[in-house]
C-alpha positions in Angstrom: 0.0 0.0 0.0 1.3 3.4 -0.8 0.8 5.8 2.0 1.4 9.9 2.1 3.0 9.8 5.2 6.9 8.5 5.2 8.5 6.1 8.2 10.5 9.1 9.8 6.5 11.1 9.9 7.3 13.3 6.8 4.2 14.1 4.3 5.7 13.3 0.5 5.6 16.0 -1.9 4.4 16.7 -5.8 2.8 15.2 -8.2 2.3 11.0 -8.4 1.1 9.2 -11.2 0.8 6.0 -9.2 -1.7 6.2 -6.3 -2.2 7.3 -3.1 -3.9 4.1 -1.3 -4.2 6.2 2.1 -3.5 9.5 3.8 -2.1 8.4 6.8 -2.4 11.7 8.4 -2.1 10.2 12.5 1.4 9.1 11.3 3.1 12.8 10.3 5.2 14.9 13.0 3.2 17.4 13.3 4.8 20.5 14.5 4.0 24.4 15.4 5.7 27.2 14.0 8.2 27.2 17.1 9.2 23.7 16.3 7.3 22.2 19.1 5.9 18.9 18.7 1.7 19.3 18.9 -0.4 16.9 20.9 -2.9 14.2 19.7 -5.8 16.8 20.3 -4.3 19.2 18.2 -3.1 17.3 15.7 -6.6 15.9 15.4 -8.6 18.8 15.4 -6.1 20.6 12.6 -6.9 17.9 10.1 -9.9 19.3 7.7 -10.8 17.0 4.6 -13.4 17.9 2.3 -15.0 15.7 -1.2 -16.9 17.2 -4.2 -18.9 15.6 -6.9 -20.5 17.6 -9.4 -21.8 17.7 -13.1 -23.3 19.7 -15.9 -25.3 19.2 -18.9 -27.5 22.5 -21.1 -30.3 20.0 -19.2 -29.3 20.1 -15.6 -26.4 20.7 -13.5 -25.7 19.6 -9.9 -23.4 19.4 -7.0 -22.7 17.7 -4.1 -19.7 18.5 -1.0 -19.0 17.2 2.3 -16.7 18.6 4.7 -15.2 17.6 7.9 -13.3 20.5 9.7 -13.9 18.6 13.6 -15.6 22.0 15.3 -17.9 21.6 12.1 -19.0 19.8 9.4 -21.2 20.9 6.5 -22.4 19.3 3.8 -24.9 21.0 0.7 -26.4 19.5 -2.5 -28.1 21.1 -5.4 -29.8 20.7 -8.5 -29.8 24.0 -11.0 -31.8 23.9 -14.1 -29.5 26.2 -16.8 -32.8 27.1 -18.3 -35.0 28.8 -15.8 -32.1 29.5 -13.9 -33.2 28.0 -10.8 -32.1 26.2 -8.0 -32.9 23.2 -6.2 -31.1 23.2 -3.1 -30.3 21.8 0.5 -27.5 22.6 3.2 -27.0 21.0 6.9 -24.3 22.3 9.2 -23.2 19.9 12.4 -21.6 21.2 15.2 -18.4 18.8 15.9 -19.2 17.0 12.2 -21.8 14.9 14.2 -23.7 12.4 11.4 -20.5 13.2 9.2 -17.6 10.4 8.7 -14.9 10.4 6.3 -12.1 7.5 5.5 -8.5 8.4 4.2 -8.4 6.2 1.4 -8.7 8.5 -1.8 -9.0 6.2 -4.8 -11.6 3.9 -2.7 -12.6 5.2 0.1 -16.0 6.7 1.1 -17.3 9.9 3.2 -21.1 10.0 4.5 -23.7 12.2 6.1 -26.1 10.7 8.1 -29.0 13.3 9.6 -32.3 12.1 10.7 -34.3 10.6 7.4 -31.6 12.4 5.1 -28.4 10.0 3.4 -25.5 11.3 1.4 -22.6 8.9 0.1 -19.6 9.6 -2.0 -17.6 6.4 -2.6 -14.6 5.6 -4.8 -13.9 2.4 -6.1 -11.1 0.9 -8.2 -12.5 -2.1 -10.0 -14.0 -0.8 -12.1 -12.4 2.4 -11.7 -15.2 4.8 -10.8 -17.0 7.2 -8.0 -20.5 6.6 -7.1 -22.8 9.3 -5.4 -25.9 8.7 -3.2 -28.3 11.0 -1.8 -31.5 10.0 -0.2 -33.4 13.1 1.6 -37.1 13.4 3.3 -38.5 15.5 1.0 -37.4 13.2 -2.3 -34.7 14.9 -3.5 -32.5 11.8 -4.5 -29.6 10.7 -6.6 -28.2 7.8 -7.7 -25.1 8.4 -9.8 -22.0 6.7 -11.3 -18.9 9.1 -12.5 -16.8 6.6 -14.6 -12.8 7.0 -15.2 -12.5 4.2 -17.7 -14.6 6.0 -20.1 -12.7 8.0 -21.6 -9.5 6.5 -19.3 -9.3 9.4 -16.8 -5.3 10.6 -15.4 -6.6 11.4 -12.3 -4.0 14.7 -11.1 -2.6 13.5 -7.4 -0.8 16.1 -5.7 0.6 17.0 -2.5 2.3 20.7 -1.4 3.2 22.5 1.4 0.7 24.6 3.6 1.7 27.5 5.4 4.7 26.8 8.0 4.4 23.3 8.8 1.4 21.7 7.2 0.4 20.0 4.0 -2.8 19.7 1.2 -2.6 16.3 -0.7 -6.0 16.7 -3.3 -6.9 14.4 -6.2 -8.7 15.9 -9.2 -10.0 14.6 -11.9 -13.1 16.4 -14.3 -14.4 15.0 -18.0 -16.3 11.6 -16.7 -19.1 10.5 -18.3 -21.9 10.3 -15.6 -24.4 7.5 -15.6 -27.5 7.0 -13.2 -30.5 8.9 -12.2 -31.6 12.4 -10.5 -34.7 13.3 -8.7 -35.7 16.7 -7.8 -38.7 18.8 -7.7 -40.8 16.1 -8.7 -38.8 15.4 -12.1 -36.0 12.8 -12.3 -33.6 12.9 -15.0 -31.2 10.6 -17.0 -27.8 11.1 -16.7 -26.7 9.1 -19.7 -29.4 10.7 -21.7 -28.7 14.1 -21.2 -24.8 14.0 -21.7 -24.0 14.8 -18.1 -20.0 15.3 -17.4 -18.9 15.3 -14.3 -16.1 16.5 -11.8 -14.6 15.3 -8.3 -12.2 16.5 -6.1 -10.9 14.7 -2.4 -8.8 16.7 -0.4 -7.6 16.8 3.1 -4.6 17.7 5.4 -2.8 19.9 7.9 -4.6 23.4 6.2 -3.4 27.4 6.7 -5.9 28.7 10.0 -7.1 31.2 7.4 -7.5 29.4 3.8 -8.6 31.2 0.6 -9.1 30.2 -2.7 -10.5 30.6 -6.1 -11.4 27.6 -8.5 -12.4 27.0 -11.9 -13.9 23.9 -13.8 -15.0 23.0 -16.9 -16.5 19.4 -18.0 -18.1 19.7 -22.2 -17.1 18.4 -25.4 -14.7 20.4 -27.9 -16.3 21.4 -31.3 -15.1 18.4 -32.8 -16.2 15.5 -30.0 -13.5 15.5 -27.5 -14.6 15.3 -24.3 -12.9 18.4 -22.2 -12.1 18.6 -18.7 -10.2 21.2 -16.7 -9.4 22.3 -13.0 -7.5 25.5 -11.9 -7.3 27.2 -9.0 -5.6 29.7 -7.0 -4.7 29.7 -3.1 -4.4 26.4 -1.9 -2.1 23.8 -4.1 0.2 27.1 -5.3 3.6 25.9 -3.3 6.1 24.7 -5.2 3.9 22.7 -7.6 0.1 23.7 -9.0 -2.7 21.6 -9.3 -3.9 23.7 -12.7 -4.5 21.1 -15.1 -6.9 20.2 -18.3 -8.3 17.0 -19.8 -8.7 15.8 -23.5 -10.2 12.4 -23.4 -8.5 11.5 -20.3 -5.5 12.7 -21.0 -4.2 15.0 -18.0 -2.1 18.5 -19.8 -0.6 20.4 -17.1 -0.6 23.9 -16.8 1.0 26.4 -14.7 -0.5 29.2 -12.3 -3.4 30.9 -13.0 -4.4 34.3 -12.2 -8.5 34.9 -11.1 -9.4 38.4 -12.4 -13.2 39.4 -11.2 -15.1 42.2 -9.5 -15.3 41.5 -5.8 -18.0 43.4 -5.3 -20.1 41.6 -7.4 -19.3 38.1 -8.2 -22.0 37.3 -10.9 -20.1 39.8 -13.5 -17.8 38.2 -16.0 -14.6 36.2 -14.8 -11.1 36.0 -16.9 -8.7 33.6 -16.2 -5.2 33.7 -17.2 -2.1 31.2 -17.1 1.4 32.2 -16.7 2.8 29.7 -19.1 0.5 31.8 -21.6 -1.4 28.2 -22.1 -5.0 29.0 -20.9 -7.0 32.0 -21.5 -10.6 32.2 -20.2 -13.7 34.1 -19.9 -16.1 32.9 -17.4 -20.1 34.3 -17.0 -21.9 33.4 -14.4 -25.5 32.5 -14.7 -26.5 30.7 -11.1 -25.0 31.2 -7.6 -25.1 29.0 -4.3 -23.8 30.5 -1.2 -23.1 28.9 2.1 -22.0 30.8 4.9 -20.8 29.6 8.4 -19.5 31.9 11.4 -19.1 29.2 14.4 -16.7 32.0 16.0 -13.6 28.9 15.7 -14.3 28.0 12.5 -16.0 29.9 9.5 -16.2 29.7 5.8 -18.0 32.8 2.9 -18.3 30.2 0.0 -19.5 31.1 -3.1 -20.1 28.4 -6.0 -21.0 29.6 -9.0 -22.4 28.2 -12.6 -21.8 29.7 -16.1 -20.3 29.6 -19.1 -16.8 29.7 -20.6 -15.5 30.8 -23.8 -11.7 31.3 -24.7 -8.9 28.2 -25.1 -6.9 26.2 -23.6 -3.3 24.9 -25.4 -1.5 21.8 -25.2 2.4 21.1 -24.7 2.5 20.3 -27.9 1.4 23.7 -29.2 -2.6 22.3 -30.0 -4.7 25.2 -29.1 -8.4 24.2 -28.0 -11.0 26.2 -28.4 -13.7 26.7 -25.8 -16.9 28.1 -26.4 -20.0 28.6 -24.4 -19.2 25.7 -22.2 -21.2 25.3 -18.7 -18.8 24.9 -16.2 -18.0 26.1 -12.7 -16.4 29.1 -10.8 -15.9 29.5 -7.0 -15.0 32.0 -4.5 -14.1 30.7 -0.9 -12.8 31.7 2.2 -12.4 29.2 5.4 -11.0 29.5 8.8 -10.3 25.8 9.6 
């Protein structure tokens, strides 16, 4: 089994093509910014981990986090309908994560929310190689979905950099998976297959900065001439030393370097442009939707904007292939945490 955490309680850095099988985070030397060793409590209450699976289609888009942060958990799912423009939405916040459990295995492990009549599930598995997503809530908003990586053959990106002083992020991306399985909402339920549905997932967790900010950016679509498209970027979190901006092309993972957020603060629903340094990516993002959680638990808080639009612009290859991108649905996000 590969593990993040070395024998001498060192976290392994940058990029791996070959899995993670666990983030072993009990087993890293934690230490302060003074170099003193920090106790069990604090070393368990510093460890956050959060999981997102989402997708879009011009039919319906939805999403779907958990997170664990001890003091707190949270978890939200929504279905948005790109033409009304509405939303179909639910949220629960825990105090200490109660109903909330995560496992550390990334490629095949599982996180849950368990609150009265209501059920959420993300689970990974690796034969066949795949995520599943179940929700089950008391007014019948439910989902049964499967987000395949075999179809096109999915690089997932697996990276691991260093956070603030002494800490670490390890996160596994991957976007561009075709989605299978079924959606209830509002009294509709929808095919997945049938209405082309791509999808997106992210696992993170680790030893966080106290006050975390970032900005992220996601696209799942088809190019004008069939490829299926995936990309995630970002800005804030995986920044040190390596990047975790990235684009797919049938499964094939292109890496790209750092990426610069440009927006109006002040109002988050006017147009976005995203730039990369390499000179590789160049974006313009409008929103359409918006879903907003907020927390202030005084420890712990988090602004969090997700928002859904479309993207126009290109993205370039290596090689030199420029791909153009055009009025693709696809994610934006604006979010600030104090772990």
């Amino acid at each position: 089994m590969s593990s993040l955490i070395n024998q001498n309680g060192t976290a392994r850095l940058g990029i791996f093509p070959e899995p993670i099988d666990e983030v072993n985070y009990r087993d890293f030397n934690l230490v302060d910014e003074l170099d003193r060793r920090v106790g069990r409590l604090r070393r368990y209450f510093a460890f956050n981990q959060f999981e997102f699976l989402g997708a879009v289609s011009e039919q319906l888009v939805f999403g779907c986090a958990l997170a664990d942060v001890k003091y707190a958990g949270t978890a939200f799912v929504y279905a948005y309908d790109p033409s009304t423009r509405q939303f179909i939405k639910h949220s629960f916040q825990q105090p200490l994560a109660r109903g909330i459990w995560f496992n550390q295995r990334p490629e095949s492990g599982a996180s849950e929310l368990r609150v009265g009549q209501n059920f959420i599930q993300l689970r990974g598995s690796e034969r066949p190689r795949a995520r599943y997503l179940q929700v089950r809530l008391s007014d019948g908003f439910h989902i049964d979905a499967e987000f395949s990586e075999e179809d096109p053959p999915v690089e997932p990106l697996r990276i691991c950099t260093p956070a603030g002083a002494t800490g670490w992020v390890y996160a596994r991306k991957t976007a561009g998976h075709r989605v299978a399985g079924t959606l209830t909402a509002g009294g509709r339920t929808y095919d997945l297959a049938a209405i082309g549905a791509l999808g997106h997932h992210d696992w993170t967790a680790g030893y966080m900065r106290r006050h975390t900010f970032w900005n992220w950016g996601c696209i799942a679509g088809h190019t004008a001439d069939g490829r299926v498209v995936g990309m995630n970027v970002s800005c804030g979190v995986n920044e040190t030393s390596f990047t975790e901006n990235c684009f797919w092309l049938d499964g094939k993972l292109h890496k790209l370097d750092t990426v610069r957020f440009e927006y109006d603060r002040r109002d988050l629903m006017q147009p976005w442009r995203m730039t990369s340094y390499d000179g590789r990516l160049d974006l313009t993002f409008r929103p359409e939707g918006r879903h907003r959680e907020k927390l202030n638990a005084f420890i712990v808080a988090s602004n969090f904007s997700q928002l859904i639009g479309r993207y126009d612009g290109w993205l370039q290859t290596a090689a030199g292939e420029r791909v153009a991108i055009t009025n693709l649905l696809g994610y934006a996000e604006w979010h600030y945490a104090k772990w």
